[in-house]
C-alpha positions as CSV (number, residue, x, y, z in Angstrom):
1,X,-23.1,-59.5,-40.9
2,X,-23.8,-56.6,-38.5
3,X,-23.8,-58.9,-35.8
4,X,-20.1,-59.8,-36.7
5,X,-19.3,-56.4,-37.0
6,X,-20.7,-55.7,-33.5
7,X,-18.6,-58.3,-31.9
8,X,-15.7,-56.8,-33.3
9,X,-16.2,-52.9,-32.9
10,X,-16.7,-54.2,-29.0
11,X,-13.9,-56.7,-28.6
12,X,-11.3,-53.8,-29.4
13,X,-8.9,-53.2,-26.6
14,X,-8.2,-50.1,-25.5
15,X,-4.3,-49.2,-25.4
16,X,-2.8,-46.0,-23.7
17,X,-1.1,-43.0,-25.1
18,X,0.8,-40.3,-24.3
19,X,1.1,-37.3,-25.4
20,X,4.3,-34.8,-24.1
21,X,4.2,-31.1,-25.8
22,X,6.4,-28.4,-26.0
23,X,5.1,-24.3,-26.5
24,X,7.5,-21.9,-27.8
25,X,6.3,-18.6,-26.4
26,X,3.4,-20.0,-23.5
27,X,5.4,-20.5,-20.5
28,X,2.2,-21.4,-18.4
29,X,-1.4,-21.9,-18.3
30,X,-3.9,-24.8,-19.9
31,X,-3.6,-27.2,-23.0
32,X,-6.8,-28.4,-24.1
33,X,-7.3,-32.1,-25.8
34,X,-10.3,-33.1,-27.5
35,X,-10.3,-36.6,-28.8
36,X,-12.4,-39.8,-29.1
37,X,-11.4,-42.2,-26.5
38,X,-11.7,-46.0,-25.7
39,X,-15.9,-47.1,-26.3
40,X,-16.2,-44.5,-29.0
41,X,-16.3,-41.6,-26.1
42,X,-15.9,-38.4,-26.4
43,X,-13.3,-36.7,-24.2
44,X,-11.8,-33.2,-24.1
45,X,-9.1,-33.2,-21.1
46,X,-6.9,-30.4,-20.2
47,X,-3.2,-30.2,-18.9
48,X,-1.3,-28.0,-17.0
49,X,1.4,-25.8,-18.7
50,X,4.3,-25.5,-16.7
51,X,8.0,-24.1,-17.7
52,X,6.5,-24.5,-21.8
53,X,5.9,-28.1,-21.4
54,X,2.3,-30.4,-21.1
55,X,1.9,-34.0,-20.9
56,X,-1.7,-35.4,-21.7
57,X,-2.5,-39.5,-21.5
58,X,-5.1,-41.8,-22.0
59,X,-7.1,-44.5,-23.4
60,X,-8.3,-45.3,-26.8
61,X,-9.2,-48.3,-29.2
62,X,-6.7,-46.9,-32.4
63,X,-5.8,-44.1,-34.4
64,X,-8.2,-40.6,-33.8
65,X,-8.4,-37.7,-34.8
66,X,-8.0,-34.4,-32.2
67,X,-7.8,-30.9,-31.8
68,X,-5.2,-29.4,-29.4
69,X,-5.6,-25.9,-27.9
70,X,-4.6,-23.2,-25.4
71,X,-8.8,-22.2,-24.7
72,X,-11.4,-24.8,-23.5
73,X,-13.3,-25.7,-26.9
74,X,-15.5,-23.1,-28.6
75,X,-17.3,-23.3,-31.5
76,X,-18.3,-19.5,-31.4
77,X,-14.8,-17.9,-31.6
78,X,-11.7,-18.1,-33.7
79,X,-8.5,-19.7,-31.7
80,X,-5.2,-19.4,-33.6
81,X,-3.9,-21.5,-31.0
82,X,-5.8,-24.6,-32.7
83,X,-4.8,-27.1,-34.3
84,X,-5.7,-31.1,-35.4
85,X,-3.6,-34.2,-35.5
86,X,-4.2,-37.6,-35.2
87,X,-2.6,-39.0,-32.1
88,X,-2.9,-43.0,-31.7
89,X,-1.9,-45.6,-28.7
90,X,1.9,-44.9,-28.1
91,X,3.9,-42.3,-27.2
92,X,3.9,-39.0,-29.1
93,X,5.6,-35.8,-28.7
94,X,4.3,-32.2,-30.1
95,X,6.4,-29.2,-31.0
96,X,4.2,-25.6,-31.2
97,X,4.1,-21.9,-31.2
98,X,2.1,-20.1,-29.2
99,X,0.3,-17.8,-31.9
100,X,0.4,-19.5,-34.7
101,X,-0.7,-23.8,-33.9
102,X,-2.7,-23.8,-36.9
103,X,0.7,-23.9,-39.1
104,X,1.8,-26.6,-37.2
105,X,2.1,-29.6,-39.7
């Protein structure tokens, strides 16, 4: 039974996503995506704000959940610019605030 399990976890295809954002209120600087990616990997990638707007893509095997925010992850510090969504293979947009991501919902 694990065996089958095995076989299946590893015959999952990874299918791309994208991601396109839009920041009320943060006209530049860096978006910052943490999320599990294709082979169960852990990936935190970062995108360049320009004119409000961020774009992130990528690989995974299905549904995931993520944290999105405008500082590099930190577990030491609060970030009101943090929030968590699922994102999944497809193409998703985002609509935040800069100040207050954690109401974003």
């Amino acid at each position: 039974m694990l065996i089958a399990a095995s076989l299946l976890i590893n015959n999952v295809k990874a299918q791309s996503f994208t991601l396109n954002g839009t920041i009320e209120g943060k006209a530049s600087g860096f978006a910052y995506l943490n999320y599990t990616a294709k082979g169960n990997k852990r990936q935190t990638d970062s995108a360049k704000i320009q004119n409000g707007k961020f774009a992130f893509a990528g690989q995974l095997d299905g549904p995931t959940m993520s944290s999105l925010s405008l500082e590099p992850p930190s577990r030491m510090s609060y970030n009101a610019d943090y929030t968590t969504l699922f994102i999944e293979p497809g193409k998703m947009t985002a609509t935040l605030k800069a100040g207050i991501f954690a109401m974003a919902g």
